[in-house]
C-alpha positions in Angstrom: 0.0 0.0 0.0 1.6 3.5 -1.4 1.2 6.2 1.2 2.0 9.8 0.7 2.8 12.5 3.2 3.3 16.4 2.0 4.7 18.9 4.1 6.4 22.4 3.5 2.8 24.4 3.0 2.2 27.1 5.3 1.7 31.1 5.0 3.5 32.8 2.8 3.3 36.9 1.2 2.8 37.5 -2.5 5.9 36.9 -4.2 7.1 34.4 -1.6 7.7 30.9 -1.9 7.4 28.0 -0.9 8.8 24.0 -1.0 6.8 21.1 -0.8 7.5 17.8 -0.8 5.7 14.1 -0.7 7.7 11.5 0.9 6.5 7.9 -0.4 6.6 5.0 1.9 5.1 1.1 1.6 7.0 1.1 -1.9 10.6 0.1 -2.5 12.7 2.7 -4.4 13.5 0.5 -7.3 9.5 0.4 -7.6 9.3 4.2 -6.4 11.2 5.7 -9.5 9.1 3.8 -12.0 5.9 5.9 -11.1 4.9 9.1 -12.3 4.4 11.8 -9.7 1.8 14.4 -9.6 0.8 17.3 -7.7 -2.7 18.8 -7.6 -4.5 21.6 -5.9 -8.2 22.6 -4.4 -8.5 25.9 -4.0 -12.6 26.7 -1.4 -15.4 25.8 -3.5 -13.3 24.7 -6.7 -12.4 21.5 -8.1 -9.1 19.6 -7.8 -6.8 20.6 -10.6 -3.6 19.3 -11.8 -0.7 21.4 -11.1 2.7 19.4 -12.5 3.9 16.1 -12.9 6.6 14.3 -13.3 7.7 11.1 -15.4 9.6 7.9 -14.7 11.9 9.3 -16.7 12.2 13.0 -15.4 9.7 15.0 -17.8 7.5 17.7 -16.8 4.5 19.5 -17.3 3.0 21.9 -16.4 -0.7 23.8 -15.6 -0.6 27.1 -17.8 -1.2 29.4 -14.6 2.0 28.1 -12.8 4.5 27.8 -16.0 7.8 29.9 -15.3 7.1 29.8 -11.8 7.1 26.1 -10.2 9.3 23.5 -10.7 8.6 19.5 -9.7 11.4 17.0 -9.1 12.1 13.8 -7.9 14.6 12.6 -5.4 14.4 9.1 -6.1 17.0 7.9 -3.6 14.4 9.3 -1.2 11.4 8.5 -2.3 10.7 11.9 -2.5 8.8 14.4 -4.9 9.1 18.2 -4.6 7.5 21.6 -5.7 9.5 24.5 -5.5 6.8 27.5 -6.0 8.4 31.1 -6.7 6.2 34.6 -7.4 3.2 33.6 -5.4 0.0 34.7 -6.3 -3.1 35.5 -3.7 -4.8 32.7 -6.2 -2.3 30.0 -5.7 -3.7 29.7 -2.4 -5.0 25.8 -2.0 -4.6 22.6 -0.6 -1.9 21.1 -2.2 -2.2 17.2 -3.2 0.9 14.7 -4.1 -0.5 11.6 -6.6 0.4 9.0 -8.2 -1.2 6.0 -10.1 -0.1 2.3 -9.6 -2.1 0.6 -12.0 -5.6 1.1 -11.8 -5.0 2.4 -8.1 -4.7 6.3 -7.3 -2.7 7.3 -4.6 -3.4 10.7 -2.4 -1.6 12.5 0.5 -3.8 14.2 3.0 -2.7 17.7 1.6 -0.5 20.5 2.5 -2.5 24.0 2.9 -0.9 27.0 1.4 -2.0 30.4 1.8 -0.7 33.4 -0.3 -1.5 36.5 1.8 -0.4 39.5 2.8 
């Protein structure tokens, strides 16, 4: 069973930023690096949206409103996927989700709130 754990959110002024990162456990890491990583975001009263991901390999996309200003990685020796968010916006405020899929299986953390405030 993959379980995910974010941590790094917290309160932050415009034009801050912030790390997050989702440590993986119940998976080895020769298993780990094979899965693609995701991170999403729910914003009050909005749906979940995709944010960034990240490949097996190392690719990466992107969500239009975050392009230029966050960047995913992987650690895979740790078993560990970050977001580095730079420039924050008021609207980037959300609770912040790690993924991943195993098959038919999804995988979610229990979120990481970050607030974009002055």
């Amino acid at each position: 069973q993959v379980q995910l754990v974010e941590s790094g959110g917290g309160l932050v002024q415009p034009g801050g930023s912030l790390r997050l990162s989702c440590a993986a456990s119940g998976i080895s890491g020769i298993i780990f690096r094979l899965y693609a990583m995701d991170w999403y975001r729910q914003a009050p009263g909005k749906q979940r949206d995709l944010v960034a991901g990240i490949s097996s390999g190392g690719s990466t996309n992107y969500a239009d409103s975050v392009k230029g200003r966050f960047t995913v990685s992987r650690e895979n020796a740790k078993n560990t996927v970050y977001l580095q968010m730079n420039s924050l916006k008021p609207n980037d405020t959300a609770i912040y989700y790690c993924h991943t899929k195993g098959g038919i299986l999804h995988y979610w953390g229990q979120g990481t709130q970050v607030t974009v405030s002055s």
